[in-house]
N, C-alpha and C positions, 0 to 999 in steps of 0.2 A: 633379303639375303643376296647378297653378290660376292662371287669367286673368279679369279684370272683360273682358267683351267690349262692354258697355256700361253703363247704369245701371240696366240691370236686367236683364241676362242676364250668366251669371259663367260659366265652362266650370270644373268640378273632376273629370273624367276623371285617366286613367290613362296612363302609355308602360307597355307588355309586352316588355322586353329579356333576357328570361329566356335566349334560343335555341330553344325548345320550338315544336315547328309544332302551327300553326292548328287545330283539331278535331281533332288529331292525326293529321293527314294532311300537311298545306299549310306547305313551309318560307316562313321569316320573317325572314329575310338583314337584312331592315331592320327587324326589331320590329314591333310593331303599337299602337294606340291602342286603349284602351274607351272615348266620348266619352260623359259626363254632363253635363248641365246645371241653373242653378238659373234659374228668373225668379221675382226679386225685387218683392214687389208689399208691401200690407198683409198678404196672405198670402204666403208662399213656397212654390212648386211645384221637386219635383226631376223630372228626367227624363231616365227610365234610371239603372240604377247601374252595376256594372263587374263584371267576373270573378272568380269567386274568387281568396284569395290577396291581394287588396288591400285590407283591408277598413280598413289603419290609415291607408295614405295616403288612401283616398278621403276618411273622418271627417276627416282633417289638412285636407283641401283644401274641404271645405265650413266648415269651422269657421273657416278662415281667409278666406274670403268674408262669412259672416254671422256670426260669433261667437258666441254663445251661444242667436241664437234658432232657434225649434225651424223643420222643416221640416213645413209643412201637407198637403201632397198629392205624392203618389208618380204618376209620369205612366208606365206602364207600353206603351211603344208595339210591342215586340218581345220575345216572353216566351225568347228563348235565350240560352243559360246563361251567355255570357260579356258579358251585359248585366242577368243579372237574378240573379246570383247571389248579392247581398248585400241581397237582398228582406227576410231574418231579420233579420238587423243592423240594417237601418234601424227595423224597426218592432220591435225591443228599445231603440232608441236614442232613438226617437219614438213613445209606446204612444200616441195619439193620432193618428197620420197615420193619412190615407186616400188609398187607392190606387183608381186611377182610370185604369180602361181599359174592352176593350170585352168584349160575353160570351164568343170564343170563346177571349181572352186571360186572364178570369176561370178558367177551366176549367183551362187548362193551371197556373195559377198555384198551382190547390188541389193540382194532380197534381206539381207540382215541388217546393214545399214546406211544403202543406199549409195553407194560408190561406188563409182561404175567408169572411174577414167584415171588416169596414170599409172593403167595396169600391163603387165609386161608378159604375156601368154608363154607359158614353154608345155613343150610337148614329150615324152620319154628322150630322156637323153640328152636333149637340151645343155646350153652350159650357159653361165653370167659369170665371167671374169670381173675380179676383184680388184686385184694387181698382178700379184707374182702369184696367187690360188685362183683359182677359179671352185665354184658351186656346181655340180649339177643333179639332176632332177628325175626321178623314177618312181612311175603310179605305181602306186597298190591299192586300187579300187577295195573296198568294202571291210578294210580294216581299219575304223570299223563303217565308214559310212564312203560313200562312191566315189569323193572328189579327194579321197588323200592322198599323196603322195608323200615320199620322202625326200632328205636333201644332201648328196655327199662331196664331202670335202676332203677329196682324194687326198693332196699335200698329206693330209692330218689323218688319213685314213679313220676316218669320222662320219658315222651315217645320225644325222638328226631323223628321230625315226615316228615323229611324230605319237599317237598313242599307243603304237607298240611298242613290245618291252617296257610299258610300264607299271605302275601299280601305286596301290591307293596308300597312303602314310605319309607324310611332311618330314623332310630332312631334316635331322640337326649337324652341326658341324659343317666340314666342308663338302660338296656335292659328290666327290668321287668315291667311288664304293670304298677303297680302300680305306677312307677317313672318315665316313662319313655313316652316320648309324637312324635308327629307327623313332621318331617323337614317341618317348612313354614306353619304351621297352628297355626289358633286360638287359642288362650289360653283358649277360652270360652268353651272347649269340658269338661264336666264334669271327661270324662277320656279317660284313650288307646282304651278302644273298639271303645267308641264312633269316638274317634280322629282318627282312623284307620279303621271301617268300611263299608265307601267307595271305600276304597284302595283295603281291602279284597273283594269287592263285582265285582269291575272292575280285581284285579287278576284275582279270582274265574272264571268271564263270558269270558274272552281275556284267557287265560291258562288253567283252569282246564274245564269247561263247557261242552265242550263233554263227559267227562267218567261222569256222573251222577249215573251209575249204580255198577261202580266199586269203587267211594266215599260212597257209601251207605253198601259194602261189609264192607270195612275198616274199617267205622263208627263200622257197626256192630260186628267185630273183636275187635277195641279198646274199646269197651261198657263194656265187661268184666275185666278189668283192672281199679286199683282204679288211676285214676290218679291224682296229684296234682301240676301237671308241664309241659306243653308244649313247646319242644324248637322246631320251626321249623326253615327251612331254609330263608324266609324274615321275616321282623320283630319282633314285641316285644316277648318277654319268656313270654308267658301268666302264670298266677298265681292265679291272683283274678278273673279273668272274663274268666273262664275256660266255665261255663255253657253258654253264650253267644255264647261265639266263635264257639262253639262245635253244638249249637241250628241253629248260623245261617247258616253253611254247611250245617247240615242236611236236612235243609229248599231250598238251591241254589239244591243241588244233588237230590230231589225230584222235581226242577221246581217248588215248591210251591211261590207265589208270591203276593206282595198286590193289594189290589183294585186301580189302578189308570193308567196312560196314557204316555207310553214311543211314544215322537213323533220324528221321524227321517227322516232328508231332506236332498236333495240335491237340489240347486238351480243355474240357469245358472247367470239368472238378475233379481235375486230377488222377483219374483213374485208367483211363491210355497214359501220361507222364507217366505212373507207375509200370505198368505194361516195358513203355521204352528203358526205363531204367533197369528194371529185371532182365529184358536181352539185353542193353548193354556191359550187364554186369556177366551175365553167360558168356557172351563173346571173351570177353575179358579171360575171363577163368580158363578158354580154350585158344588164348595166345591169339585170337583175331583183334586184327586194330580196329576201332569204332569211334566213334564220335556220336554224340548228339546234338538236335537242335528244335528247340521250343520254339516257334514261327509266333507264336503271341509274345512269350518275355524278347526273345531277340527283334520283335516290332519287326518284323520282315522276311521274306525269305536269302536274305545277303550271304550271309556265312551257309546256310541249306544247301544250294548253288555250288562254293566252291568245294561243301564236301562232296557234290555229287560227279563236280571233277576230278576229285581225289581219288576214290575207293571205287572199286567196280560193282559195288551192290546197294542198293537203296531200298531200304525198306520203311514202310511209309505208316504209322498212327495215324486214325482218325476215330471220333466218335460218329456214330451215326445221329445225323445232323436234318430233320424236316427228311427224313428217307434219303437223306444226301450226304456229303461230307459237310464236314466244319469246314467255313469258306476260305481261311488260312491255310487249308491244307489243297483244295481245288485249286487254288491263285498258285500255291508253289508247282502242283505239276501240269498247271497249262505253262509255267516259267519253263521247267522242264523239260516239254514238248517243245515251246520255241527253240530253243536254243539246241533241238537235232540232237542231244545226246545218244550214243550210240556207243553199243558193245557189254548194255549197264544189265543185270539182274536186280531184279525187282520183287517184293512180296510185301502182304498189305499186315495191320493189326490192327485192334481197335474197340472200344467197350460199344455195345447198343442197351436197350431195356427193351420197351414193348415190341418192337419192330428191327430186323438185324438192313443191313444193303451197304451200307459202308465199304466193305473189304471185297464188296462185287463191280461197286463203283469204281473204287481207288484201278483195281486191276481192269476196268476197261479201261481208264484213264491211262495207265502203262502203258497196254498193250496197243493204242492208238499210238503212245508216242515212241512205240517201236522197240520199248525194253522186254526182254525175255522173264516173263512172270513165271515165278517157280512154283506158288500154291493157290490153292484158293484164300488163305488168307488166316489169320489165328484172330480170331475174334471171342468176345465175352461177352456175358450176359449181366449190366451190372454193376455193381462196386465191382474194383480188381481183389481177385485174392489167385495165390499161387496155384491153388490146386484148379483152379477155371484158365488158367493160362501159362501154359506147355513152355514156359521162355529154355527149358535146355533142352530138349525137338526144336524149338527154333532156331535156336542158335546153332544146332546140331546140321541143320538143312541152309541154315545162310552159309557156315562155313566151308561147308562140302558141297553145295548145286543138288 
């Protein structure tokens, strides 16, 4: 997929529709983007390449932007692999480019694959004049890994912002939010943010979620700058729903979240599923927002994650497991704990039979990762049946604290 986005930025990215999840973790129901860009000057800069695997369309999609002339400089703002991984190709395709990042993205780049010379170091602030533009260059260490930085192109008032602001779903149509919509989604979305900010919110909690404090730095570096263009590395080129986009990170990297009930299970034979389903049906009935999520059918804790950036309370299923949890539900709140969530309430459920510790376990596990545990826990003895498990006291105590 290739789009002029204006007269002198071209986008020649990638859609990912293969099925294949993310890092090999992270499903991708709606595909995903690699976004690259050219700006076109007397010189031309590319910036970022794309994933392995695409290495004919992407040449297709630059050659069908500029035609036969060569590309001048490689803008390197994110050295991970499903942006940098046709580093080779380019500079077999262009033995004259130079690549142009900063040192701690130089380093990894001799360590990925091995080149280590026709490289152009810049440091905050930095510029490389183009022609009549010039590019320049401002770190944002740990968003999400130490050597990123971003790239702005003042003229265009345009921050290429590497993997922030972006999110996981493969464009259809043209790249700019105004045009451009969600792979396998509704048409009913009034538009890109909306159509995409789930995607962005399950990125955000599965990818960025731990650095919260070094998305807050960035933010506060890019604040200063007038911007009227976001190109990141997935998804659409924001344009119109710039304050959005911008509003709802500011919002995930504070942990700020809304009122309502992210609920997370794992189930042997269905008898915690039941459990979750009867609070979320209580909730329901008392106007709180909820969601659930089965960590065995959704094969991961992916979408768990981004409810738990959603809703400020989590409340957790498990059966009692070998005196332990179900190991689906342990793996989602050591995810949890990494990622410093903070400001969350928390309360446990869960069936046992001979032996209970489940919902003693679960809430050390919170209360290590700093969430404010509201009970000891609503556990059973057993098949589920209603009259062994209190779901409107529960519901009653999630939606009031």
């Amino acid at each position: 997929m290739h789009s002029k986005i204006n007269d002198r930025i071209s986008y020649v990215g990638v859609n990912d529709l293969r099925g294949r999840v993310f890092e090999g973790q992270w499903p991708l129901p709606h595909g995903v983007s690699y976004n690259s860009y050219l700006v076109v000057d007397d010189k031309v800069a590319l910036i970022d390449t794309a994933a392995a695997g695409f290495a004919d369309e992407f040449f297709f999609n630059i050659k069908a932007e500029i035609g036969d002339r060569k590309v001048d400089y490689l803008i390197v703002n994110h050295m991970e692999p499903d942006h940098s991984a046709l580093m080779v190709p380019v500079r077999e395709k262009w033995p004259d480019i130079r690549i142009v990042t900063n040192a701690k993205a130089a380093a990894m780049i001799k360590e990925f694959s091995g080149i280590d010379t026709d490289i152009i170091l810049v440091k905050e602030g930095d510029t490389l004049p183009l022609g009549h533009c010039s590019l320049s260059f401002h770190m944002v260490p740990m968003v999400h890994w130490p050597e990123t930085m971003v790239t702005w192109l003042e003229d265009e008032k345009t921050v290429f912002s590497g993997d922030a602001f972006g999110c996981f779903g493969a464009v259809c149509g043209d790249i700019r939010d105004y045009q451009s919509s969600l792979y396998k989604a509704s048409s009913s979305f009034e538009n890109a943010f909306e159509a995409f900010k789930g995607e962005m919110q399950r990125y955000y909690a599965d990818i960025v979620g731990k650095y919260g404090a070094p998305v807050q730095a960035a933010l506060r570096k890019l604040s200063g700058l007038e911007i009227k263009r976001i190109c990141p590395t997935h998804g659409p080129v924001w344009e119109e729903r710039i304050p959005q986009v911008v509003s709802l990170y500011d919002r995930m990297s504070r942990y700020d979240a809304d009122h309502g009930v992210n609920i997370v299970y794992g189930s042997m034979y269905g008898n915690t599923a039941a459990a979750a389903q009867a609070l979320s049906e209580a909730l329901t009935a008392r106007g709180i927002p909820n969601e659930m999520h089965d960590l065995v059918a959704e094969q991961g804790p992916s979408f768990a994650y981004a409810g738990t950036f959603r809703y400020d309370t989590l409340a957790v299923g498990s059966p009692t497991y070998n005196t332990d949890i179900f190991p689906a539900v342990r793996d989602f709140m050591h995810g949890v704990a990494l990622r410093g969530v903070k400001g969350r309430r928390f309360a446990s459920f869960g069936s046992y039979t001979w032996v209970g510790g489940g919902n003693k376990v679960l809430n050390s596990l919170a209360a290590e990762a700093g969430l404010e545990v509201l009970c000891d826990g609503y556990g059973f003895k057993s098949g589920y049946d209603p009259s062994k498990f209190d779901a409107a006291a529960f519901a009653d105590l999630l939606a009031n604290g």
